[in-house]
MMTF fields as JSON, N, C-alpha, C and O atoms, coordinates in Angstrom:
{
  "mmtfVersion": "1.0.0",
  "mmtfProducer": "UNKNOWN",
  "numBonds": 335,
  "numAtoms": 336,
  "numGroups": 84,
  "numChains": 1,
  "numModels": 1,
  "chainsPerModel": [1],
  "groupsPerChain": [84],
  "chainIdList": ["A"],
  "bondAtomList": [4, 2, 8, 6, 12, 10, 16, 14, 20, 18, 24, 22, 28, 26, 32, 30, 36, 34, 40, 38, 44, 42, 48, 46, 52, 50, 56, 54, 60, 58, 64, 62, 68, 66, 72, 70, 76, 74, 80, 78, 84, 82, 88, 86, 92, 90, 96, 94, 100, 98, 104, 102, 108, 106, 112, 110, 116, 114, 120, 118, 124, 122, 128, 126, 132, 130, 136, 134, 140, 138, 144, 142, 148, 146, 152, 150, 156, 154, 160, 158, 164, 162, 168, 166, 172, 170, 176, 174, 180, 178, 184, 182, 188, 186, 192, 190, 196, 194, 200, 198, 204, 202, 208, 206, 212, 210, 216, 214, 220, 218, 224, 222, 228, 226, 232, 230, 236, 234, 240, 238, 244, 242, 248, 246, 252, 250, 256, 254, 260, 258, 264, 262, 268, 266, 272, 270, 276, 274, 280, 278, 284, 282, 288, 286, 292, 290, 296, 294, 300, 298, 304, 302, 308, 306, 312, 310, 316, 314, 320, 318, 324, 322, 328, 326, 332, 330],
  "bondOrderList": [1, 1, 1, 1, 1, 1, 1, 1, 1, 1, 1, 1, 1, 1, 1, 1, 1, 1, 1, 1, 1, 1, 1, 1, 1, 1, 1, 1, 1, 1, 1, 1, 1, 1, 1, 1, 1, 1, 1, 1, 1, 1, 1, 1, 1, 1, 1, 1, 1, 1, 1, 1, 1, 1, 1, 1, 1, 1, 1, 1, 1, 1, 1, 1, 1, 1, 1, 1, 1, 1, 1, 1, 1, 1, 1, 1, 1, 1, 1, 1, 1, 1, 1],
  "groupList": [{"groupName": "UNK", "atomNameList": ["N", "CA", "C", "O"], "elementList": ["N", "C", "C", "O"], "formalChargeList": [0, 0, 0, 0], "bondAtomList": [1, 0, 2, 1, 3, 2], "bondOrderList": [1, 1, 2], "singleLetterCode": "X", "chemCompType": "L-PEPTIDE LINKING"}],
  "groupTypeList": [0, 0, 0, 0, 0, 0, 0, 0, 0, 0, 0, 0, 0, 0, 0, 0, 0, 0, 0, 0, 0, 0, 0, 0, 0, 0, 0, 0, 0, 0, 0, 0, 0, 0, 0, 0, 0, 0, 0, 0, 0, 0, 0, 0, 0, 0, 0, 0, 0, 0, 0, 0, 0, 0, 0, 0, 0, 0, 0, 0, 0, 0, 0, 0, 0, 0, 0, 0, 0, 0, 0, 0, 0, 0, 0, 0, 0, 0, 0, 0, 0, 0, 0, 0],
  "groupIdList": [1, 2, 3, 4, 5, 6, 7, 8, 9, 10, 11, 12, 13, 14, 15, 16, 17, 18, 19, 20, 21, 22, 23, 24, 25, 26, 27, 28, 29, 30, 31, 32, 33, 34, 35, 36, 37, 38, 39, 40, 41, 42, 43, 44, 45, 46, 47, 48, 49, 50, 51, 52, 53, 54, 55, 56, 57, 58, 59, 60, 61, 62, 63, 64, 65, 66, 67, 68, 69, 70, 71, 72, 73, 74, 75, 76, 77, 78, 79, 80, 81, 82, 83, 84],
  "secStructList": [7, 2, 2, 2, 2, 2, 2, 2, 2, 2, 2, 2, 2, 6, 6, 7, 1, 7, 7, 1, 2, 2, 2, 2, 2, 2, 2, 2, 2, 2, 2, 2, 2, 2, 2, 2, 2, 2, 2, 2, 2, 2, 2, 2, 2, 2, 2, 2, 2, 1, 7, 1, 1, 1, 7, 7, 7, 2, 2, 2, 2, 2, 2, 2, 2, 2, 2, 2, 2, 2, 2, 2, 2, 2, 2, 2, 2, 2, 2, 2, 2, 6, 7, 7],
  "xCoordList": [-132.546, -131.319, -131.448, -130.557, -132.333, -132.897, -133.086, -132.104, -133.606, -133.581, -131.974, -131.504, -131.031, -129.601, -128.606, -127.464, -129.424, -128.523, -128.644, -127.766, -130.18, -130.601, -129.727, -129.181, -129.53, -128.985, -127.59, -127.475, -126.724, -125.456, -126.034, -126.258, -126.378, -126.376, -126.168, -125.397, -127.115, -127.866, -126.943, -126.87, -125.99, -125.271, -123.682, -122.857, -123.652, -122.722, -123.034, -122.05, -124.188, -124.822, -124.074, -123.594, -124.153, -123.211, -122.385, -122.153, -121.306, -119.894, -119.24, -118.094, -119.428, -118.456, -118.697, -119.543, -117.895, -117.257, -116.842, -115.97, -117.667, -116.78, -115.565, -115.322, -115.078, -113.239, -113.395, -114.544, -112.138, -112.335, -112.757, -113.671, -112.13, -112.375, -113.896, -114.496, -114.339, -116.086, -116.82, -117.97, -116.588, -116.972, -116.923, -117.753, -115.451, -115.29, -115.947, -116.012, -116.318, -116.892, -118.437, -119.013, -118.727, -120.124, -120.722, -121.866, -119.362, -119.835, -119.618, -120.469, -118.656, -118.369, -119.846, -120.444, -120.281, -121.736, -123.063, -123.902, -122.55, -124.232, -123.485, -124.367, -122.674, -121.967, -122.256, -122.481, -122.203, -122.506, -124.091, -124.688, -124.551, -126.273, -126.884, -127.672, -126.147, -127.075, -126.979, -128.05, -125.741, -125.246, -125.763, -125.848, -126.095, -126.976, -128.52, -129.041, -129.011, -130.514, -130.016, -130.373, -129.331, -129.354, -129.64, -130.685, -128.748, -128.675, -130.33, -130.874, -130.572, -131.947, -133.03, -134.179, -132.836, -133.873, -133.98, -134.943, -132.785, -132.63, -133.011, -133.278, -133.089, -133.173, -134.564, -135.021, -135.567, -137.011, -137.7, -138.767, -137.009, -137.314, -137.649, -138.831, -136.734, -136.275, -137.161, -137.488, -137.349, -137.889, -139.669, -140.294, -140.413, -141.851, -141.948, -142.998, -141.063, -141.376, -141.304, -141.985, -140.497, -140.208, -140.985, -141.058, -141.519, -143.015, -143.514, -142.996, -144.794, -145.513, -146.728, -147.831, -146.557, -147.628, -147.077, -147.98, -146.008, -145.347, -145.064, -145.765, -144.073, -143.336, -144.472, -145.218, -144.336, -144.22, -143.839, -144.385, -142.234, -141.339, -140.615, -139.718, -141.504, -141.19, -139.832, -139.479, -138.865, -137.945, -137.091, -136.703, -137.076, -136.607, -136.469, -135.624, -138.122, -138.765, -138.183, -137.725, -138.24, -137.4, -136.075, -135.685, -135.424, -134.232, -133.847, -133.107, -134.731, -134.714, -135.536, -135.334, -135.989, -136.598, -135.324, -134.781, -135.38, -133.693, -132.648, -132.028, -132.538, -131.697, -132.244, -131.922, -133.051, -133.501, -133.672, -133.745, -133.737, -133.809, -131.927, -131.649, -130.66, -129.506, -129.369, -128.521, -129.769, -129.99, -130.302, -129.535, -131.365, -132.024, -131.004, -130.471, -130.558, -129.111, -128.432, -128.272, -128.001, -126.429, -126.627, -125.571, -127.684, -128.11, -128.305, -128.104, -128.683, -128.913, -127.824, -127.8, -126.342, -125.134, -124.756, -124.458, -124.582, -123.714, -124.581, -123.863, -125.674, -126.401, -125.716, -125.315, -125.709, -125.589, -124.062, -123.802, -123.009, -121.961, -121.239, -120.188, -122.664, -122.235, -121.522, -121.084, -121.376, -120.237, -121.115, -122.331, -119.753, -119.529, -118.695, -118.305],
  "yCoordList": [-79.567, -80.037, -81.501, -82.291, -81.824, -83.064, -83.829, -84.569, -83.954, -84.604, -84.976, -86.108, -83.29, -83.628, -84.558, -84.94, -84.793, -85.694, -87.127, -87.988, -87.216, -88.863, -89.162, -90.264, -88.331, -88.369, -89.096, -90.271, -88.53, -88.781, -89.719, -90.628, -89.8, -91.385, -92.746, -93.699, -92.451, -93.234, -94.001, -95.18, -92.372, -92.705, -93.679, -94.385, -93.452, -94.155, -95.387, -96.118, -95.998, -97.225, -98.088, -99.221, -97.257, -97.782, -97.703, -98.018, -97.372, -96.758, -97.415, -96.966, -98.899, -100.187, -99.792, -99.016, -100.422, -100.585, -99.215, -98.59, -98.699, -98.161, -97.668, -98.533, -97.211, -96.516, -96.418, -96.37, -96.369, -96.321, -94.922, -94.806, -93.51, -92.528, -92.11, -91.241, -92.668, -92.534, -93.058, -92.66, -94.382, -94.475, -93.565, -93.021, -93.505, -92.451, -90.689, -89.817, -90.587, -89.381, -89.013, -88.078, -91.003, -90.914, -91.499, -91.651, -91.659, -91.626, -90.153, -89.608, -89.791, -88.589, -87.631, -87.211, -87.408, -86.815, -87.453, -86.881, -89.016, -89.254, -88.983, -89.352, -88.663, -88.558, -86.74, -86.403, -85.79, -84.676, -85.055, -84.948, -85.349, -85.357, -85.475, -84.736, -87.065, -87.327, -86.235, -85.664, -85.604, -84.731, -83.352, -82.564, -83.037, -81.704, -81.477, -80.547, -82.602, -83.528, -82.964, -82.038, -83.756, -83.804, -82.439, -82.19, -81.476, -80.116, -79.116, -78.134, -79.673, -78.836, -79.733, -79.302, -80.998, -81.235, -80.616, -80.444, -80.367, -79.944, -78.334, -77.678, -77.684, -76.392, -76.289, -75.21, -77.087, -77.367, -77.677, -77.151, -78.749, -78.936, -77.818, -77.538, -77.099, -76.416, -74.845, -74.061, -74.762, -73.681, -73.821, -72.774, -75.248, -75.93, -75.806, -75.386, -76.112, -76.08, -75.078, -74.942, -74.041, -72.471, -71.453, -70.246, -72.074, -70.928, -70.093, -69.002, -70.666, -70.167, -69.827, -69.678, -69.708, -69.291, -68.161, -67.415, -67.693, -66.841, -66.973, -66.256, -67.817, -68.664, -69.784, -70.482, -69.7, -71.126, -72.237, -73.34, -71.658, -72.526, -73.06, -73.799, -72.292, -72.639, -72.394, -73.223, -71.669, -71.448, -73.163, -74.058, -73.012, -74.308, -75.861, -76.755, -75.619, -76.46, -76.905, -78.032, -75.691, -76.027, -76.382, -77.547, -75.404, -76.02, -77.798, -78.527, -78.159, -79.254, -80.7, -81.91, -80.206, -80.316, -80.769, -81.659, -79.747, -79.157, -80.154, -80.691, -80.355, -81.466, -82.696, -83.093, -83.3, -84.517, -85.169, -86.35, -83.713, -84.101, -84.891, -85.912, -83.505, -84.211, -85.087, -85.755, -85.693, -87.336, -88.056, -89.012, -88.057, -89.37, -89.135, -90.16, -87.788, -87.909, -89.117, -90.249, -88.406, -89.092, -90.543, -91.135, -91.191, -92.471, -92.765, -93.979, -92.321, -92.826, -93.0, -93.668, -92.001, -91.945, -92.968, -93.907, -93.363, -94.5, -95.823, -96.664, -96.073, -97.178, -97.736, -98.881, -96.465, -96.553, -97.055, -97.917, -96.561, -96.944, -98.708, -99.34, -98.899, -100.458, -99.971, -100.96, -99.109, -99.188, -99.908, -100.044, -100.398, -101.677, -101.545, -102.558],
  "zCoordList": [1.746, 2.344, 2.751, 2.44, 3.314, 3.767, 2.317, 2.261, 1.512, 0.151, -0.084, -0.191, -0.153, -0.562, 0.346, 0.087, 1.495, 2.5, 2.095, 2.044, 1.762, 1.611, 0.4, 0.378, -0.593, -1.869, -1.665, -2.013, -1.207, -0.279, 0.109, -0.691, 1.17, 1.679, 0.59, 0.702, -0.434, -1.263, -2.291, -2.636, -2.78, -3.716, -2.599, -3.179, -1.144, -0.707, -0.689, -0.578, -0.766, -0.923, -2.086, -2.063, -2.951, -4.257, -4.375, -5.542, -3.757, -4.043, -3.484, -3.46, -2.645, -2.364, -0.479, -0.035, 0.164, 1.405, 1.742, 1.139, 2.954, 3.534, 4.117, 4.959, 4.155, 4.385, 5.791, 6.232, 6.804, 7.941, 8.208, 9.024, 7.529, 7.567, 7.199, 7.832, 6.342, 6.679, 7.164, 6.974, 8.171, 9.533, 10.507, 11.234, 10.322, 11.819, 11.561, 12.428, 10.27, 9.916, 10.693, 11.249, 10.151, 9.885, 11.984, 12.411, 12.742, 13.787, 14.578, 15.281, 14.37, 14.746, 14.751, 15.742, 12.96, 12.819, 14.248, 14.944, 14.083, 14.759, 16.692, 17.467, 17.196, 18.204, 18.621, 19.783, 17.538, 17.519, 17.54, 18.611, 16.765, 17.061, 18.261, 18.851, 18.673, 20.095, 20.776, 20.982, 21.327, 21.913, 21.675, 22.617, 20.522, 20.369, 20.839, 21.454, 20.349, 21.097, 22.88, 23.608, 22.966, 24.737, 25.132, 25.733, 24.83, 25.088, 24.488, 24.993, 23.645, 23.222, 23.805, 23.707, 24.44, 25.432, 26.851, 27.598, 26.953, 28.586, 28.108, 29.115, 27.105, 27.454, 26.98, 27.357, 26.196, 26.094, 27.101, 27.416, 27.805, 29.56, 30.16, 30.357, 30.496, 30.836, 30.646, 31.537, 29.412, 28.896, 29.352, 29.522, 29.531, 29.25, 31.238, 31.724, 31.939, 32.949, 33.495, 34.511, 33.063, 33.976, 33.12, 33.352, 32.16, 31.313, 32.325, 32.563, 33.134, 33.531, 32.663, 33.189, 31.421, 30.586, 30.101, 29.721, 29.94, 29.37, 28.074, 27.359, 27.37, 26.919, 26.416, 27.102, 25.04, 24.286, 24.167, 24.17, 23.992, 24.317, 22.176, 21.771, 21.571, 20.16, 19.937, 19.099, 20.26, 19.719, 20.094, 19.344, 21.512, 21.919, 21.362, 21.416, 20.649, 20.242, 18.955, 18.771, 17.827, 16.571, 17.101, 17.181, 17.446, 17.341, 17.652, 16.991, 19.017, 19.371, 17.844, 17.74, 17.398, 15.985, 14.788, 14.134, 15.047, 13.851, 13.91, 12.992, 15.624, 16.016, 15.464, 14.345, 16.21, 15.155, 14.025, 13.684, 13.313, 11.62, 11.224, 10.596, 12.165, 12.281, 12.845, 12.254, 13.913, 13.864, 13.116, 13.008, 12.321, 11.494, 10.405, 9.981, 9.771, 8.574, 9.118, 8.662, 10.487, 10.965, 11.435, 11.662, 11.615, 11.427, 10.423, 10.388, 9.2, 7.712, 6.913, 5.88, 7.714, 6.722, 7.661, 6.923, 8.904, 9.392, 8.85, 8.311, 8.89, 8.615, 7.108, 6.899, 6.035, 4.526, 4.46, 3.62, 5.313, 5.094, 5.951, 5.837, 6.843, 6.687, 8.188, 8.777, 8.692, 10.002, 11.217, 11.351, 12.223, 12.491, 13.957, 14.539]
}
């Protein structure tokens, strides 16, 4: 999936100027990211400090993971489209 994103990106590289609508797509995406990040840090926090030694905390962890990978997309599609 990660390969098919860069792909997209890549091929928007070539495909002229951005449209206002894939700016606002491609902020919208990195606007959902930060925002998903925030929430799977606070519940990794969250999860690492109220362990006890119970808890791992892995589930937290991917997901918070998972999130990041949708960050660096949603920075790679706004970067590729030049927005401004």
């Amino acid at each position: 999936m990660k390969s098919f994103k860069a792909t997209i990106a890549m091929l928007a590289c070539f495909a002229g100027p951005a449209s206002a609508n894939e700016c606002s797509d491609a902020a919208d995406a990195y606007n959902s990211a930060t925002s998903e990040i925030s929430g799977y840090l606070r519940r990794y926090v969250g999860c690492v400090e109220n362990s006890q030694g119970a808890d791992d905390c892995s589930s937290e962890f991917r997901r918070l993971r998972n999130a990041q990978s949708d960050f660096e997309s949603a920075v790679s599609q706004y970067q590729s489209y030049d927005c401004r």
